[in-house]
C-alpha positions as CSV (number, residue, x, y, z in Angstrom):
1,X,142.8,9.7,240.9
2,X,143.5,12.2,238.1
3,X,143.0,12.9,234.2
4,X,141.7,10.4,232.2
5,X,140.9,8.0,235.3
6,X,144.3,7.1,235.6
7,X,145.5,6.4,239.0
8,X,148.1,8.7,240.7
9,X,149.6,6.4,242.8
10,X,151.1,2.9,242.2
11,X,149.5,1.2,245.6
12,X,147.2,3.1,248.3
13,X,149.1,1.5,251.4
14,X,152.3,0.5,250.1
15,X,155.7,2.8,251.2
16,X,158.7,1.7,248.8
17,X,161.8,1.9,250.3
18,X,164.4,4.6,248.3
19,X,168.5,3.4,248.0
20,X,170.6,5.7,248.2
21,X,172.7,7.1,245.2
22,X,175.0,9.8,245.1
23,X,173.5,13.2,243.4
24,X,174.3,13.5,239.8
25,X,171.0,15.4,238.4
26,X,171.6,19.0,239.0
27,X,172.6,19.3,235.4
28,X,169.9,17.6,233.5
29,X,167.3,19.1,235.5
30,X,169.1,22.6,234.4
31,X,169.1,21.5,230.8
32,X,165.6,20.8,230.6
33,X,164.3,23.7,232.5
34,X,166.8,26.4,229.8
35,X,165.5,24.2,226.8
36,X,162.9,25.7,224.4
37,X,161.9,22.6,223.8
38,X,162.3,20.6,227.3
39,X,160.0,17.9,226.4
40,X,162.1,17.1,223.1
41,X,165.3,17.0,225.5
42,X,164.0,15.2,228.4
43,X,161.8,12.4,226.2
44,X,164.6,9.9,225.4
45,X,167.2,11.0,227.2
46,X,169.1,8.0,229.3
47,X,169.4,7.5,232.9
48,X,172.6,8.4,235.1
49,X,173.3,5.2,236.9
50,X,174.7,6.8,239.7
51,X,171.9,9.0,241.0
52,X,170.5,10.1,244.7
53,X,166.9,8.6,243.9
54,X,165.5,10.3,246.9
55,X,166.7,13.6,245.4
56,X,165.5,12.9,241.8
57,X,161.9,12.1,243.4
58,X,161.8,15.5,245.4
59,X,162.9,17.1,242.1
60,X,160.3,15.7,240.1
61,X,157.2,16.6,242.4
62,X,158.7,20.1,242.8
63,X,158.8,20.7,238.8
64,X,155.8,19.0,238.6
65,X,154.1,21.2,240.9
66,X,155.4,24.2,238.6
67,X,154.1,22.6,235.4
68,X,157.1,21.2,234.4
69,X,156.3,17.9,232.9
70,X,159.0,17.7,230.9
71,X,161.7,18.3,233.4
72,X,159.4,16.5,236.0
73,X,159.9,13.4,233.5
74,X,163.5,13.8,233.0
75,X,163.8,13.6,236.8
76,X,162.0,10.6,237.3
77,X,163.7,8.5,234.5
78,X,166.9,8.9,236.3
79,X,164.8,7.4,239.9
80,X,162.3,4.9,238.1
81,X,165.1,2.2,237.7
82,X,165.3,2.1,241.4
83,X,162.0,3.2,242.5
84,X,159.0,1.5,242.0
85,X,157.1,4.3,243.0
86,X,158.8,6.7,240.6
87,X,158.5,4.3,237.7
88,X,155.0,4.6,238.1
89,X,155.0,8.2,238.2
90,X,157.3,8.4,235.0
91,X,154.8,6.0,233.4
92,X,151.8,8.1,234.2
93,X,153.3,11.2,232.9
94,X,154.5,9.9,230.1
95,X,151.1,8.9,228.9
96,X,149.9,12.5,229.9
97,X,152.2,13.9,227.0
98,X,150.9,11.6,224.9
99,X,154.2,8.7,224.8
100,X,152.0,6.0,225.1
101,X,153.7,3.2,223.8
102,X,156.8,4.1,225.9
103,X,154.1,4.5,229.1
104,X,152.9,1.0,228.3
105,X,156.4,-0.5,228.2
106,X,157.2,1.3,231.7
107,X,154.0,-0.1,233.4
108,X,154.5,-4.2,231.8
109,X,158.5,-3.2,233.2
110,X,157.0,-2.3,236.7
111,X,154.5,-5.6,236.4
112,X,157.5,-7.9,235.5
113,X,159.9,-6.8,238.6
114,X,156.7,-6.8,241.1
115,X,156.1,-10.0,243.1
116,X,152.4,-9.3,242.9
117,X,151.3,-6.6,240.2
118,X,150.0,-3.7,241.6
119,X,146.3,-2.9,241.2
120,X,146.7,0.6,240.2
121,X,149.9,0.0,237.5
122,X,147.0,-2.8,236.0
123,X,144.3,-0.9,236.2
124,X,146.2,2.3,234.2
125,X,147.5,0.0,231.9
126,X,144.2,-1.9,231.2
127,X,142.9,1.7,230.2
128,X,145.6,2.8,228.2
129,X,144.7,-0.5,226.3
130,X,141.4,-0.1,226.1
131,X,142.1,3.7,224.8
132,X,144.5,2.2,221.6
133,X,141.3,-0.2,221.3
134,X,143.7,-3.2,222.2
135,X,140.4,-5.2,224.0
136,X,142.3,-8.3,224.6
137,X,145.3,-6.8,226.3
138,X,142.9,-4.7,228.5
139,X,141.3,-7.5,229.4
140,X,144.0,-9.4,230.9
141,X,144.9,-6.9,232.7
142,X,141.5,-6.8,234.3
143,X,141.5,-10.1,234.5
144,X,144.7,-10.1,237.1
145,X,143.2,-7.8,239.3
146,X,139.7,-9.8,239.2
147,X,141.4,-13.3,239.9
148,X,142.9,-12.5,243.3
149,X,140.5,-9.5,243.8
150,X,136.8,-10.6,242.5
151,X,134.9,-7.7,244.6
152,X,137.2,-5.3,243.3
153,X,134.1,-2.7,242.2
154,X,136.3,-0.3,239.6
155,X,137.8,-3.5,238.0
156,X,134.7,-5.2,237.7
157,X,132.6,-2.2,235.8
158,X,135.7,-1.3,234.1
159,X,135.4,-5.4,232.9
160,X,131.8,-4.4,231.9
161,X,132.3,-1.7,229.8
162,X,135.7,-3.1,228.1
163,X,133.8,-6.6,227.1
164,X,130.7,-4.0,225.9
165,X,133.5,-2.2,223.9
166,X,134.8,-5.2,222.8
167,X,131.0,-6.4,221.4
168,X,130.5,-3.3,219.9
169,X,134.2,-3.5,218.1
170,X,132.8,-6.8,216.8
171,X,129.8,-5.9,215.6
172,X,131.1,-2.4,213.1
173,X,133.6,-5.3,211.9
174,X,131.1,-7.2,211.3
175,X,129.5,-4.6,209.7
176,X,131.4,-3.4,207.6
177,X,132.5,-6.6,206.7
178,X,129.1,-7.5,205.4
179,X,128.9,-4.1,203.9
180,X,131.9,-4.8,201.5
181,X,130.4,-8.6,200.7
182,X,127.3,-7.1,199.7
183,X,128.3,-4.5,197.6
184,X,130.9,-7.2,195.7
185,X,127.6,-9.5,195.1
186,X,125.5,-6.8,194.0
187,X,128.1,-6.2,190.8
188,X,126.4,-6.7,187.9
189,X,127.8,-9.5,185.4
190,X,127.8,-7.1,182.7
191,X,131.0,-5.4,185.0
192,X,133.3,-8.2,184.3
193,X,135.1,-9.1,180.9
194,X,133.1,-12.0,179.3
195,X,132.8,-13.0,176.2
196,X,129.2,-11.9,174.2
197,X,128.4,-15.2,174.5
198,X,128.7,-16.2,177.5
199,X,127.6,-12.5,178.2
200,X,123.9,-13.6,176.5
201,X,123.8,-17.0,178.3
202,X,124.0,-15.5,181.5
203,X,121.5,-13.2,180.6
204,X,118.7,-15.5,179.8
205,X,119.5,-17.4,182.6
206,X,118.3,-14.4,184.6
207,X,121.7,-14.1,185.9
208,X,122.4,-10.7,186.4
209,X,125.1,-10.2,189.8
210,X,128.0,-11.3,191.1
211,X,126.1,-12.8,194.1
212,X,123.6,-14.8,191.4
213,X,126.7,-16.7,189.7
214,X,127.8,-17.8,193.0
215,X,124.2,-19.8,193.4
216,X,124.7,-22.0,190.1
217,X,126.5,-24.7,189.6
218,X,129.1,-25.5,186.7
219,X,126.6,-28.2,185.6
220,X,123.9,-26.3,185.3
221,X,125.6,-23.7,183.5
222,X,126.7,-26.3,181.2
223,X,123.1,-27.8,180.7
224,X,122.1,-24.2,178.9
225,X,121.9,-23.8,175.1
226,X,124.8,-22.6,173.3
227,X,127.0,-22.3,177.0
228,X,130.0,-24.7,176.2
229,X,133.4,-25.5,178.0
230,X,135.4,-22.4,176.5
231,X,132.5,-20.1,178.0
232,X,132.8,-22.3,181.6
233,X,136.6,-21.5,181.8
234,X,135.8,-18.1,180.9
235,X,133.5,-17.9,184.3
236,X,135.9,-19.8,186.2
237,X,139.2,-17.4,185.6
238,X,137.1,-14.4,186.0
239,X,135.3,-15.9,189.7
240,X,139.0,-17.3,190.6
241,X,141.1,-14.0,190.5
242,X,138.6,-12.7,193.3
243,X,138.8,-15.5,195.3
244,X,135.1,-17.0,194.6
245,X,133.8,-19.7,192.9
246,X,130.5,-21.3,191.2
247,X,128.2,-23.1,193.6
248,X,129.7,-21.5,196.4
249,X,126.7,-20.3,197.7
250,X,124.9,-23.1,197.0
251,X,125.0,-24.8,200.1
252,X,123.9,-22.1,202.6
253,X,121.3,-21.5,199.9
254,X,120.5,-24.8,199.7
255,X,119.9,-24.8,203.6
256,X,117.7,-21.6,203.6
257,X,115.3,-23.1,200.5
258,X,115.1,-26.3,202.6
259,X,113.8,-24.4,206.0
260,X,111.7,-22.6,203.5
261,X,110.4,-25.6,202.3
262,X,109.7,-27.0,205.3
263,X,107.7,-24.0,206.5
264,X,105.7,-23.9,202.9
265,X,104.7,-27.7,203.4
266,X,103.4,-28.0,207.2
267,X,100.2,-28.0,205.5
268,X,100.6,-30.3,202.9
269,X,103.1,-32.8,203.8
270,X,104.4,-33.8,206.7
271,X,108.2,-33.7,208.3
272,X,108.6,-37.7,207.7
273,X,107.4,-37.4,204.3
274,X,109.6,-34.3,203.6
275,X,112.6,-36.6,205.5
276,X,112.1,-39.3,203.1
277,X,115.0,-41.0,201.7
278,X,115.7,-40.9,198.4
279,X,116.1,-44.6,198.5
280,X,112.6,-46.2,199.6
281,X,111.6,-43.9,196.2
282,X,110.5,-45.4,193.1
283,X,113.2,-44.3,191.2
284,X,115.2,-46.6,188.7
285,X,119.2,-47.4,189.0
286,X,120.0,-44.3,186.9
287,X,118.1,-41.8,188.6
288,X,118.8,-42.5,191.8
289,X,122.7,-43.0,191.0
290,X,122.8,-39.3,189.6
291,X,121.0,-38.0,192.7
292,X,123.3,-39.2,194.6
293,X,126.1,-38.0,192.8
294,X,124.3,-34.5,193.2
295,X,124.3,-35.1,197.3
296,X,120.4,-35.3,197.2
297,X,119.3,-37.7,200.3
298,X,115.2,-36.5,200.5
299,X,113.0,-35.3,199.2
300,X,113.0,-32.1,200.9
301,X,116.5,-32.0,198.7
302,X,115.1,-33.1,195.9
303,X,112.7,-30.1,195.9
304,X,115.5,-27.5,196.3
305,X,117.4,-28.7,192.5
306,X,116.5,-27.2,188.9
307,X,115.8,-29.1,186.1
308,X,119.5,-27.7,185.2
309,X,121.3,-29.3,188.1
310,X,119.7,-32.8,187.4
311,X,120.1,-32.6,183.4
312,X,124.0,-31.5,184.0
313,X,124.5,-34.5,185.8
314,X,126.2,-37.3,183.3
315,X,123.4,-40.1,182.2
316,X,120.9,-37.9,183.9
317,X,118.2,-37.5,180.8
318,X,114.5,-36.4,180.0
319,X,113.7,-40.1,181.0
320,X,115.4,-39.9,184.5
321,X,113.8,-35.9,185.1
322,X,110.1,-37.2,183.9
323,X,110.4,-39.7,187.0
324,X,111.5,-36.9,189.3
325,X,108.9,-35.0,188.5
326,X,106.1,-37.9,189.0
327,X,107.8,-38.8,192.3
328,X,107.5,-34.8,193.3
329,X,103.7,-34.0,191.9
330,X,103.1,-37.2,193.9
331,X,104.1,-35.4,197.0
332,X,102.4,-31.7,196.3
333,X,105.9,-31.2,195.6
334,X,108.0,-30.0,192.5
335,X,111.7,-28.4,191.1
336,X,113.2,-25.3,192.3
337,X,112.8,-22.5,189.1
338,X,116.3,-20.9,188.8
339,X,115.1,-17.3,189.6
């Protein structure tokens, strides 16, 4: 085991066997060593294909030994292509300097020419993963180790405190995701480019955010004094170019008022009467049909509408509103005030 919780070795029991090549790496190893900058020339630099691997290994642990890294890396490149051993000695140094993204493709190399991954190349590579924050990818490679080896104890609290890393990751998206929402909604009106008009009619609506707009629908906009089409489309370009729209809030509101209702009436009312359909009520043809068009089932839905809502609705008029409100003060109940 060394820095960073890394493991040293590729396998604990496993002896790879070394081909022979014929020496080639006096050289490099030269080059590097007289270089002011030896990790600049070594870093990069390509393989000789006809190399005594066996040498290039003994070369590498003896300038690694020195504190060489850089000539100790230059070593093992020209070994890791035929060593499974030195490949995973070129990957661990390489992410000791810092080259982890070439590290990373050395240890998925060493996975993909291995019959059965070693524990120690997943394990590194799980927390060189888990390092770039790359939870899923670490993961996996936890996940490999834990399928054929489910007792294996370092993999399993490593598992632990990656999924608790993942969580946490989640949660400051979250977060912050929530921040940014919250901080649109909370614009006032009087930020955006509207008209004086339809500045006014906003205003005495009690409309006063981003975040209130979004919980009114276009007819009960419409149903206001002195708010007309021209000011509508007005709304609509200005909500459009950020992506938002009226009423969008509306039904997750909806849901909330409802739950709220539910709790406010336990006393007076009770859940079959607040689950009545719309339909056994005595409403007339009209009514009913413009409730419908409105998506208003019961009366628990009924209770959550404004007198806008139901007077934007075509053919919906003081007639049709004066029976709601009978039906409602019938049932302890009445409209939602738009505040």
């Amino acid at each position: 085991m060394e820095s960073g919780g890394r493991c040293s070795s590729p396998r604990a029991t496993v002896q790879y066997a070394i081909p022979f090549k014929k020496p080639a790496l006096r050289e490099r190893i030269y080059m590097s060593q007289q270089s002011s900058n030896g990790l600049d020339t070594v870093i990069g630099g390509a393989a000789t294909a006809s190399v005594d691997t066996q040498q290039a290994i003994s070369e590498a642990t003896r300038l690694e030994s020195e504190g060489d890294r850089a000539g100790a890396i230059g070593a093992l490149r020209a070994a890791a292509p035929h060593d499974d051993s030195a490949a995973f000695r070129l990957a661990y140094l390489l992410d000791l300097v810092g080259e982890e993204d070439e590290s990373i493709q050395m240890y998925e190399d060493l996975i993909a020419r291995q019959n059965r991954p070693s524990i120690n190349v997943l394990l590194n590579l799980a927390i060189l993963h888990e390092d770039r924050g790359e939870i899923a990818a670490a993961e996996r490679c936890l996940r490999q180790i834990l399928d054929t080896n489910p007792n294996h104890e370092r993999a399993r609290l490593f598992m632990h405190d990656v999924r608790s890393s993942k969580d946490m990751y989640y949660d400051e998206e979250q977060a912050r995701d929530m921040a940014k929402r919250s901080a649109l909604m909370d614009t006032p009106v009087t930020d955006f480019e509207l008209s004086v008009r339809a500045r006014n009619c906003l205003k005495k609506m009690q409309i006063r955010t981003l975040g209130d707009l979004l919980k009114v629908s276009e007819s009960e906009l419409l149903s206001y004094k002195n708010f007309g089409e021209t000011s509508l489309v007005e709304i609509n370009q200005m909500l459009a170019s950020k992506g938002l729209r009226l009423g969008q809030s509306l039904q997750s509101h909806h849901s909330r008022m409802r739950e709220e209702i539910y709790e406010e009436l336990k006393s007076k009312a009770s859940e079959a009467v607040l689950n009545k359909p719309i339909t056994q009520l005595d409403f007339s043809v009209r009514a009913r049909k413009a409730l419908q068009l409105l998506g208003v089932q019961t009366i628990a839905d009924l209770a959550t509408r404004t007198e806008a809502e139901l007077m934007g609705v075509k053919n919906f008029g003081a007639t049709s509103l004066d029976e709601v409100n009978e039906v409602l003060t019938a049932y302890n109940l009445q409209l939602r005030n738009l505040d």
